[in-house]
N, C-alpha and C positions, 0 to 999 in steps of 0.2 A: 726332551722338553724344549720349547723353544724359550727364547729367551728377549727383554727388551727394548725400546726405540733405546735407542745411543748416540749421545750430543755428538751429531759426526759435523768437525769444525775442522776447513782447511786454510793454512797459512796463507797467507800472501808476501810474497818476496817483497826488502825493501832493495831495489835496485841503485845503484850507482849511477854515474853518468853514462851517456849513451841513448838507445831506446830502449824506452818503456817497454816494459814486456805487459802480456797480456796478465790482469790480475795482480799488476805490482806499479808500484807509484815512486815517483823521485819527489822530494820535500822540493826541489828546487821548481818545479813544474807549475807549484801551487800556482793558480791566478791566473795563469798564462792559457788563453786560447779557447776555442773548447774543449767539452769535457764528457765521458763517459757518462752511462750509469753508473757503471762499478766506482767510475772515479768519484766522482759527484755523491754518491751516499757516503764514501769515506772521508770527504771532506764534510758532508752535512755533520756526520758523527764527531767530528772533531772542532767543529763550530758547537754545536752542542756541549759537548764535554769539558770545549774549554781551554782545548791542547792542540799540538802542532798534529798535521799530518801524519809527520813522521813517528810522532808518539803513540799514534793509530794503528801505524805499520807497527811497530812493535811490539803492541800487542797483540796483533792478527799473528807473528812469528812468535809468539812465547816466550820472548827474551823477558829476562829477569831484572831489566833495569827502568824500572816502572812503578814509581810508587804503588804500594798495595790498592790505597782505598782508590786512584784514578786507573788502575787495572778495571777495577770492579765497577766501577761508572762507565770506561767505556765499552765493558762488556755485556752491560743494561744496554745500553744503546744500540748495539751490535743487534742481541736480543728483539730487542725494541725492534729497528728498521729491518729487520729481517734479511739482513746480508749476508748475502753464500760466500765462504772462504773456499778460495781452491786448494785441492787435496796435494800437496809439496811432495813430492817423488822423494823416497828413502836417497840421502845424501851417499851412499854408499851405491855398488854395482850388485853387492853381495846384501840378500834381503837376511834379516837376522829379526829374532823375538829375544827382548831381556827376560833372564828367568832371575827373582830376586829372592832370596829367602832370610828369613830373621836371622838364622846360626846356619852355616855347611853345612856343620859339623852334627847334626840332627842324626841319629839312626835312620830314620825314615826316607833323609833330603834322596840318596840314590834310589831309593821307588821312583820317585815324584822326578826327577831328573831325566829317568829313564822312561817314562812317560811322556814326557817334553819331547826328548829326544825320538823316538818314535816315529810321533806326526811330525815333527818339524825336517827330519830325514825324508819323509815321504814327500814333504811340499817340497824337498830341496831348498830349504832356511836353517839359518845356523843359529847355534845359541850361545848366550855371553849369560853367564853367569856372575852373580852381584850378590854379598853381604850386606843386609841392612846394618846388622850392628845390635849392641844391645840394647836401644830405646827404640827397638821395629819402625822405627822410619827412617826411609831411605837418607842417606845424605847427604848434604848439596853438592858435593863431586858429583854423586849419582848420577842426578838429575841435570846439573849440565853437560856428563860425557853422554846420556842418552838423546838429551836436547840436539848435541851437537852428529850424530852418528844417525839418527833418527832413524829406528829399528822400526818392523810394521805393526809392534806393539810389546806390552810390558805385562808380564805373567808375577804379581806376588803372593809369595807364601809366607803364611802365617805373619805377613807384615802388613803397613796399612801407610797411608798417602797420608799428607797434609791437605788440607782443600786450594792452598795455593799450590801446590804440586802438582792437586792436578790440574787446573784451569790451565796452566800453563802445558802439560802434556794433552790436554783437550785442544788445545790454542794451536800446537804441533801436528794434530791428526794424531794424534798418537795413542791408540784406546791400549787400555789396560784390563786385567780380571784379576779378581783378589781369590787367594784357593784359602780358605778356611781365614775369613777374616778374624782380626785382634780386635777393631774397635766398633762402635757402631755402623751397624751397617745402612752405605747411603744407595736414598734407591735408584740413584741412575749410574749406580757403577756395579758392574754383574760384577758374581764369586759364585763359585764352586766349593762345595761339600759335602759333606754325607748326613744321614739321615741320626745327626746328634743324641736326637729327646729320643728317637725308638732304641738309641743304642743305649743311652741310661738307663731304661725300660727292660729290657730284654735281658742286662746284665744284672739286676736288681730282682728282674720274676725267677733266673735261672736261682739265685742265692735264696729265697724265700721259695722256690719248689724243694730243695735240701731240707728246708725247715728253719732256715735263721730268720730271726727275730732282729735282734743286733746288727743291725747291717749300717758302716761309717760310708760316707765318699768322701776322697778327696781330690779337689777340681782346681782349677787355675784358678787367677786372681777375677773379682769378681765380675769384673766391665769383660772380661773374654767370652762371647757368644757361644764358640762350641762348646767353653764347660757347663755357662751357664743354664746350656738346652741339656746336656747329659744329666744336671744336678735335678733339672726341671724333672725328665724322667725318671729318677729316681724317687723321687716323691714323686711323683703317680703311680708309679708299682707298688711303693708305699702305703698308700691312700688307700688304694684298689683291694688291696688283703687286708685292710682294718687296721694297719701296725703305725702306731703314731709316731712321727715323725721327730724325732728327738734331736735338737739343736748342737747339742754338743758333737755330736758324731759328722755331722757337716764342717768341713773343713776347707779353705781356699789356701793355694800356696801358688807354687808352679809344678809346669810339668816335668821336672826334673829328677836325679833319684835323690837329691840331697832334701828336696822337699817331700818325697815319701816318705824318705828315713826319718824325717824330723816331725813329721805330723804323725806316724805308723808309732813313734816311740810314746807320744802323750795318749796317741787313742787305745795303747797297748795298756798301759799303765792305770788307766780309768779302773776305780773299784770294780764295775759292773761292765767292764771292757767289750767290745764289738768281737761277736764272732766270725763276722766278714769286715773285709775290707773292701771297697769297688775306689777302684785306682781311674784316676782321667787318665792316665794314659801309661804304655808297658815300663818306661822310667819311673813313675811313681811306684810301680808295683815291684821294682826291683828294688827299691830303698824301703818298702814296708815289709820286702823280704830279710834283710838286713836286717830292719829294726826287731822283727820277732826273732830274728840268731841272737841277739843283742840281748834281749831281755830271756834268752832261753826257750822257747816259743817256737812249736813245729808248726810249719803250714804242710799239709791244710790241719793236720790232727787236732790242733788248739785255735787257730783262725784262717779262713779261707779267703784268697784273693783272686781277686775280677783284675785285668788289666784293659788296656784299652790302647791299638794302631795294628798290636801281630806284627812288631818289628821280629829280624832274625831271633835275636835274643829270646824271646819267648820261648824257643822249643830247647838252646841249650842252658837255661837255668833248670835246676830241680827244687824240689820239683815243678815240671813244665808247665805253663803259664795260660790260665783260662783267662782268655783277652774275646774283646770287641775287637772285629778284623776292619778299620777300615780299607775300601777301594783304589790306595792312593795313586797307581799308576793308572787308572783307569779317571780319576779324579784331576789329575795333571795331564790325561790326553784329553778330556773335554777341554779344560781350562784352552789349550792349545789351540784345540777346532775353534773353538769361540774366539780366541783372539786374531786367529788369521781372517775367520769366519766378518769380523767387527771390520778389522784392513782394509776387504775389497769392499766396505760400504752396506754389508749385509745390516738388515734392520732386526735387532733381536725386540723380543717379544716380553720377557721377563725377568727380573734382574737374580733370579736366583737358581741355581740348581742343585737338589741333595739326592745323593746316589744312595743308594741300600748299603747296609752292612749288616753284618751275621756274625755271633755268637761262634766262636772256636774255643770247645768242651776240651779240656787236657786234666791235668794232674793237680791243681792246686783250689779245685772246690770241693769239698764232700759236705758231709751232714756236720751240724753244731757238737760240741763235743757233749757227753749224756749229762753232765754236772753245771750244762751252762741255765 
């Protein structure tokens, strides 16, 4: 699938004393002699906006010391007068891509690593790995040790930018791709995923071909895109067999197991309790594994669970765990293609791409029990 046009914006050096290099200005020049295009529209911009030169140069280099709202005035203007930044060579000898991800510590994060790593061994680029943290956006260390090293781009998972984060990595040349964004998604910034709504769908028709009726989800918090398309499938498989869609059985948490165990315990406990459970993802389904030990409750004999990624865990729990398999090493070596792909100035086509996933049948679905 191709991908995007991409705001490809290159810095311009603010130089010191000496000469001018091509594409870089000294504040002290201003007035003096004649004058370039290049030079001449960065000062038009700056007669415009209001501000020095030098404050121009600034923000063509992404530096962070620039008040917000006259960032943003003279990046109208930028816009505006249609001025080409040149593309600032990786401050390093050694070409590198950031890989960032919400938690390491994720089951999943070594797929997704080892897909990075992958292409980035073939291109001969190294990777620097980065915790966002727990409010999934980078933090400004982040972002000024990446400012300062300037890698030929930035790979997030499950994490998400601020929109001053990125102007200023846009400001640097510096493209970036989101792998299964957290927040809305913007459409001039590509991300990589998988095909969400068919995997709600497909995990949802496998539980109603058994014969259940009672079928709960539980998904991430609500603004998280990839639950909200799994929950969206869910209700259309739903819809599509005539079985009404009953609110309570819809549940938001995280993808954690502490958040399966604690939503698996209230939908257990329901008078007229769900005889499936469809987990957003294999950590949830290991905490509504849990929850039905807890309350006495065999899976699948008394309720049946869907997970969702086909982390390792899935096959050594019992019993073995019918999951949605996402593609993630294959999902983190597009992200990769794309990012290097975005580096040498490639023009993408479309800001989205979602891969297939597929349904892996094991041990924890059967049919509803005869007295449901």
């Amino acid at each position: 699938m191709s991908l995007p046009g991409w705001p490809w914006i290159a810095a311009v050096r603010f130089a010191g004393r000496g000469p001018v290099r091509r594409g870089a200005l000294r504040a002290e020049d201003e007035g003096r002699g004649p004058i370039s295009n290049e030079r001449a529209t960065i000062a038009t911009i700056a007669e415009e906006a209001g501000v020095s030169v030098p404050t121009v140069s600034k923000v063509l280099n992404g530096r962070a010391d620039v008040a917000e709202a006259t960032r943003v005035r003279i990046e109208e203007l930028i816009q505006h007068h249609g001025y080409r930044r040149r593309r600032v060579a990786p401050a390093t000898n050694a070409p590198m891509v950031d890989l960032v991800f919400h938690r390491l510590g994720s089951p999943w994060a070594m797929e997704l690593i080892r897909g990075v790593e992958d292409v980035a061994r073939e291109a001969g680029v190294e990777v620097v790995l980065s915790e966002a943290g727990e409010g999934r956006i980078p933090r400004t260390e982040w972002l000024e040790s990446v400012l300062k090293r300037r890698p030929l781009g930035a790979i997030m998972v499950f994490s998400d930018l601020e929109a001053s984060q990125r102007r200023q990595l846009e400001a640097r040349n510096i493209p970036f791709v989101v792998v299964d964004p957290v927040g809305e998604e913007v459409d001039d910034v590509p991300s990589i995923g998988s095909a969400n709504f068919n995997g709600g769908m497909v995990a949802t028709r496998h539980l109603l071909g058994l014969g259940h009726r009672r079928i709960a989800v539980i998904g991430s918090a609500q603004d998280v895109p990839c639950s909200t398309a799994r929950i969206a499938g869910y209700r259309a498989a739903l819809e599509a067999h005539g079985v009404p869609v009953d609110p309570r059985f819809i549940r938001h948490g995280n993808f954690s197991v502490d958040g399966g165990h604690r939503h698996g315990l209230d939908l257990l406990q329901l008078a007229d309790r769900p005889t499936a459970i469809f987990a957003g993802s294999d950590l949830q389904a290991l905490g509504v594994y849990k929850a039905a030990r807890d309350l006495s409750l065999h899976v699948p004999q008394d309720v049946s669970v869907v997970g969702y990624d086909n982390i390792d865990a899935a096959v050594w729990v019992g019993p073995t765990l019918t999951t949605v398999e996402q593609p993630l090493m294959e999902m983190a070596q597009q992200a990769t293609r794309l990012v290097l792909a975005l580096s040498r100035g490639e023009r993408p086509s479309s800001t989205r791409m979602d891969l297939a996933n597929t349904l892996v049948v094991r041990e924890s679905t059967a049919r509803p029990p005869s007295d449901a």
